[in-house]
C-alpha positions in Angstrom: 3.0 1.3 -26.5 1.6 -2.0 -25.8 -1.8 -3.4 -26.8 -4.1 -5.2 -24.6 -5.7 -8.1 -25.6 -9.2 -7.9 -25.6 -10.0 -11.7 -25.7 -12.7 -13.0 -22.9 -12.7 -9.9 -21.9 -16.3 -9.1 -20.8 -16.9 -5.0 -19.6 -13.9 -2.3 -19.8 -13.7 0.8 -18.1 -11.3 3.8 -19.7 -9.1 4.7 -16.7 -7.3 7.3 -18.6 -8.7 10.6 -18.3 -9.0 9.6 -14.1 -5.6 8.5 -14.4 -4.1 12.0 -15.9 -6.0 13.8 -13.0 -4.5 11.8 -10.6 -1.2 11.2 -11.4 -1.2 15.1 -11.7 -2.5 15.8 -8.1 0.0 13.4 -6.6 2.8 15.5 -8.1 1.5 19.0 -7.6 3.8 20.8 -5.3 5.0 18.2 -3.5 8.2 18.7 -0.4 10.9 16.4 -0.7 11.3 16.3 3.3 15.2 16.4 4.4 17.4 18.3 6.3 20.0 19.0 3.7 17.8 21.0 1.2 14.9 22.8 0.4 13.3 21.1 -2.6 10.1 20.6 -4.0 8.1 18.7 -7.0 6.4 20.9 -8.7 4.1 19.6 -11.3 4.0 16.9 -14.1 5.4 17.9 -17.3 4.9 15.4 -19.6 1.9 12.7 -19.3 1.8 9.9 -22.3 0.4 6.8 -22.2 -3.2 5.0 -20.8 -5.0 2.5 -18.0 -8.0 0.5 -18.3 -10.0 -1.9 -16.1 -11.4 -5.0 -17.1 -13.3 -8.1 -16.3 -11.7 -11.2 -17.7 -13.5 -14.6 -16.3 -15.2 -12.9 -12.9 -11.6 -11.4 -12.4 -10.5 -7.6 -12.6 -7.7 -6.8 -15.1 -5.6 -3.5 -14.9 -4.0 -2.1 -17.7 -1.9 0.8 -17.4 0.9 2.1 -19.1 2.3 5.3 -18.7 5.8 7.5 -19.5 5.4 10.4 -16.7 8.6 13.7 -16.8 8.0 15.2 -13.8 9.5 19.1 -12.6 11.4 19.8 -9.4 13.7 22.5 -7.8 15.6 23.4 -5.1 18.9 24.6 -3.4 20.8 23.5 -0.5 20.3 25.0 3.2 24.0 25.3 3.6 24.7 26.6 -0.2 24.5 29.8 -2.1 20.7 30.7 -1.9 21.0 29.6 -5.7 17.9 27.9 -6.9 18.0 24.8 -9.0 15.7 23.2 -11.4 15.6 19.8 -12.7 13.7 16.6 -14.0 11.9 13.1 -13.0 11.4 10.6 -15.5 10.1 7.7 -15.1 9.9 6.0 -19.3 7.5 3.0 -18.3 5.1 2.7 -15.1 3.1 -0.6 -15.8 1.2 -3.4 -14.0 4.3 -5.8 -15.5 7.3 -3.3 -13.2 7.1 -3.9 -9.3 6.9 -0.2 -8.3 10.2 -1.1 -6.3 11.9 -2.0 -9.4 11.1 1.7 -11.4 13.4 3.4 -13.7 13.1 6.6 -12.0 15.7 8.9 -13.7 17.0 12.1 -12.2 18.7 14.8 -13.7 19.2 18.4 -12.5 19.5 21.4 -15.1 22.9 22.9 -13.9 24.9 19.9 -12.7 27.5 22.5 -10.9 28.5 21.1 -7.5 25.7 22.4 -5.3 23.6 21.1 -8.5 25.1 17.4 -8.1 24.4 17.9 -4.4 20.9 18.4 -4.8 20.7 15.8 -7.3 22.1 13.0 -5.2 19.6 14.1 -2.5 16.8 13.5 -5.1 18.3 10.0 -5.8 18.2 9.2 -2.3 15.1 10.3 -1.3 13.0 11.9 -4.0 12.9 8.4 -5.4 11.4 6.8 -2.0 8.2 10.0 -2.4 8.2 9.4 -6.0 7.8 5.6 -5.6 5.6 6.4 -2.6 3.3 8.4 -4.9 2.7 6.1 -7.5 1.4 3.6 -5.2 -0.5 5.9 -4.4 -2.4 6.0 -7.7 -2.1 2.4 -8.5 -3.9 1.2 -5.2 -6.8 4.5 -6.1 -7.2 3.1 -9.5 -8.0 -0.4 -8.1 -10.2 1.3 -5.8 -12.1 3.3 -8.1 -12.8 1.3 -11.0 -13.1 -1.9 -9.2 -16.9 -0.7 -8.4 -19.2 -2.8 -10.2 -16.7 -5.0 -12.5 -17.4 -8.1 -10.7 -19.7 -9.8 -12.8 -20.9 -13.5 -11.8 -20.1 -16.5 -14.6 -23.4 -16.2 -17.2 -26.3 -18.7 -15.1 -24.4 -17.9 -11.3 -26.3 -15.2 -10.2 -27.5 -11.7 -11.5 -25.0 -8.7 -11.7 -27.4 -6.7 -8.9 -26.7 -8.7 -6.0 -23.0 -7.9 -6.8 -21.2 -6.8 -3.2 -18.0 -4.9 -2.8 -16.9 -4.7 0.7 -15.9 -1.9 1.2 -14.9 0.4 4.9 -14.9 4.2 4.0 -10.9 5.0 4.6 -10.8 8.2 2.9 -9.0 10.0 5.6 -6.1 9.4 7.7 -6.5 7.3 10.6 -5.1 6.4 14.0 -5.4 2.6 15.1 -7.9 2.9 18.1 -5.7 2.4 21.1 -6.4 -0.5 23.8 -5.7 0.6 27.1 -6.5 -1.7 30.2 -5.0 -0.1 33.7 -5.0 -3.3 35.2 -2.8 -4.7 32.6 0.1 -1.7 33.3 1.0 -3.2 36.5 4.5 -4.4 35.9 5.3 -7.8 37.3 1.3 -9.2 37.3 0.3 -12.0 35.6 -2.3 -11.7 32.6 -4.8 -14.4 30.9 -4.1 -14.5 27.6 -6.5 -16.3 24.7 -5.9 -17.2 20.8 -8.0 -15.4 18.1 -8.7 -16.9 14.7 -9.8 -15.2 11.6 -10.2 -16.6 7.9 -10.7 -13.7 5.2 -11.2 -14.3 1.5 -9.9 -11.7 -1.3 -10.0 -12.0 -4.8 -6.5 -11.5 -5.8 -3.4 -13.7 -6.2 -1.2 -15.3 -3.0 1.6 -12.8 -4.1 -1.0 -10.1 -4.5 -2.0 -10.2 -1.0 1.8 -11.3 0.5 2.7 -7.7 -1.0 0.0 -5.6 0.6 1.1 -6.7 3.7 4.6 -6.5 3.4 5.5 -3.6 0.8 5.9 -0.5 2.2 4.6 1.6 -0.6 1.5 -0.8 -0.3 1.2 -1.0 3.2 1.6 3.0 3.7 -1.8 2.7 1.5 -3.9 1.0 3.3 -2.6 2.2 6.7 -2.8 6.4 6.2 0.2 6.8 7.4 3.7 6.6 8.0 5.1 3.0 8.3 8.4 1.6 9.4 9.0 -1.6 7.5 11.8 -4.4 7.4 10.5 -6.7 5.6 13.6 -9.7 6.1 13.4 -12.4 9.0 14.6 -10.8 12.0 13.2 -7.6 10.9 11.4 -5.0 12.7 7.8 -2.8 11.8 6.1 -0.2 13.2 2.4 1.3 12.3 -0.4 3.4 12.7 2.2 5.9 15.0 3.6 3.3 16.8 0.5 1.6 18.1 2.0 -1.8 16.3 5.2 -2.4 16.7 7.0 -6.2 16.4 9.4 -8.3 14.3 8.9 -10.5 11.9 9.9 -14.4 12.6 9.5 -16.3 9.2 8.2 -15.0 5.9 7.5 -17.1 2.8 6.4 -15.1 -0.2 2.6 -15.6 -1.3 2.6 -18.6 1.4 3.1 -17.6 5.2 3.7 -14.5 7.6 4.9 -15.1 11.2 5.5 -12.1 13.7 5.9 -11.0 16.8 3.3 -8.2 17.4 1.8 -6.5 20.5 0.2 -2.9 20.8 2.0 -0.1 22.5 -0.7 -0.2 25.1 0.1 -3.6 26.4 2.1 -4.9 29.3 5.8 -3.8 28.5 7.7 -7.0 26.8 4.6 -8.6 26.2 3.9 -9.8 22.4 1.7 -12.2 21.0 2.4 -14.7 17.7 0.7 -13.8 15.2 0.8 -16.4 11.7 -0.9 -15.2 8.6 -1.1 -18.6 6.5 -2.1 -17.8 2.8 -3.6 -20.3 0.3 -4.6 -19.4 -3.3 -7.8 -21.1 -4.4 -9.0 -21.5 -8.2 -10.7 -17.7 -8.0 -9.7 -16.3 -4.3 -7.0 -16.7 -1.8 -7.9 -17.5 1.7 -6.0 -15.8 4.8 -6.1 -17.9 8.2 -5.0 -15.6 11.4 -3.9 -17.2 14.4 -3.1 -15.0 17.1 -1.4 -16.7 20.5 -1.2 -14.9 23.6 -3.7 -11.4 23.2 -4.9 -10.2 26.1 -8.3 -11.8 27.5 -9.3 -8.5 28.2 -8.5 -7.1 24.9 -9.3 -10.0 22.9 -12.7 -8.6 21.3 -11.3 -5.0 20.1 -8.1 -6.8 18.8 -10.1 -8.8 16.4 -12.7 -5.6 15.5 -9.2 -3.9 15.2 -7.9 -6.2 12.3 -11.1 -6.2 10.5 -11.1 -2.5 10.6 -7.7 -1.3 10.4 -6.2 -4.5 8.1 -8.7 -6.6 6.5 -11.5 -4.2 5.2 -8.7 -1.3 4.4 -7.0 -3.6 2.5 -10.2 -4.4 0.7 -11.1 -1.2 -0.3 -7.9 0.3 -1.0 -6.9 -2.1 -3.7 -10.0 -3.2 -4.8 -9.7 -7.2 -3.3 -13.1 -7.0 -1.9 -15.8 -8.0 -4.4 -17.7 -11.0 -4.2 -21.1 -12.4 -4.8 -23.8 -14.0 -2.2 
């Protein structure tokens, strides 16, 4: 197991006994949805390791380390009625592996041919939940222990005036719809206007780049299920379809163009929407520009991306806090 260093760092929180309760619930009789079999994950088996949050220099650190063995059975639709049993392992989640990147390791206890079956199904998509789930608890550890670990540099400003923006997404939600019946008249001419945003979060570039365009991540923040190909030329789809576009040009930890509209709007009509990121010395800075929204829908498009983006990203991964 690894050690953290403990040098400059100022307060630490022990994530551990959190963590174990998590991680736990987000593997506690879980369906592995497909149409081939009937399989489920039914509890954690094994649980080693340990997670920690600290402040280092006015920035949140997060340790964890953890070797996970996780139970599952099932038995195919079109098979014998036999029940299987197998295993998940997964030897080494950590901050330093990309979730996408996991060694998640199958195996299935009776590796007969309805057994191989099942256990190719769990490569193929008990891996996506498994990877899914795990997100899960990385973006709720951020969230939870990033209360009150913001502290200002010693002369700044006093710990108490400490803010952490944060927007109450506890549930799931549905992006509130924009429907204009004047709009739905195919063939008429809309005004259109440009909206501009600039948001500050206090993580990296790359940090920010990836909670926009990682599923896993982006399934997070949203609630929900998400659609995401994240490659030029690729296409997305969220909050059940209410957002749906491609993406035009994407530059990792620097720049995001898409092609975006809401269901709601005009058929064929999208608006451009570029996402330019720049990492400052202890923040990075997001400038939205948004060509060709609606005139009419201009005012709940931009409440809409504070509320469904900007402060759900925030709050879920903990890139909110900063001091006034």
């Amino acid at each position: 197991m690894r050690q953290m260093s403990t040098i400059g760092i100022g307060r630490r929180k022990n994530a551990s006994p959190w963590s174990q309760e998590r991680i736990k619930e987000l593997f506690n009789n879980i369906p592995v949805k497909t149409d081939q079999a009937d399989i489920n994950i039914i509890e954690v088996d094994k649980l080693e390791g340990e997670a920690s949050a600290s402040n280092r220099k006015g920035k949140l650190i997060f340790f964890y380390e953890w070797d996970i063995t996780i139970q599952w059975s099932g038995k195919l639709k079109d098979g014998s009625d036999r029940m299987f049993s197998g295993k998940i392992k997964i030897p080494n989640l950590s901050e330093e592996n990309d979730i996408s990147d996991l060694d998640i390791q199958i195996s299935v206890t009776d590796e007969d041919e309805e057994g191989f079956k099942l256990k190719q199904i769990m490569q193929q998509v008990g891996k996506d939940l498994v990877r899914t789930q795990l997100a899960l608890y990385i973006s709720g550890l951020k969230e939870e222990f990033s209360q009150g670990m913001i502290l200002p540099k010693k002369g700044e400003v006093k710990p108490d005036v400490v803010k952490t923006i944060t927007s109450g997404f506890n549930k799931k939600i549905s992006m509130e719809p924009v429907i204009n019946v004047e709009q739905k008249q195919t063939g008429v001419k809309i005004a259109t206007t440009t909206i501009k945003q600039t948001h500050k979060f206090q993580c990296t570039a790359q940090e920010i780049y990836d909670a926009l365009m990682r599923t896993e991540l982006v399934i997070a923040f949203t609630k929900g299920d998400v659609k995401l190909e994240p490659v030029k030329g690729g296409k997305f789809e969220l909050f059940g379809g209410n957002i749906v576009g491609s993406f035009d040009e994407l530059v990792p930890a620097k720049k995001i163009v898409k092609q975006w509209r809401y269901k709601q709007w005009p058929a064929g009509h999208y608006s451009t929407v570029t996402l330019n990121l720049e990492q400052k010395s202890d923040h990075t800075e997001v400038v939205l520009e948004q060509i060709g929204v609606p005139t009419a829908d201009a005012e709940v498009t931009k409440e809409n991306w504070q509320r469904y983006y900007w402060d759900a990203i925030k709050q879920t991964f903990g890139f909110g806090a900063f001091f006034t």
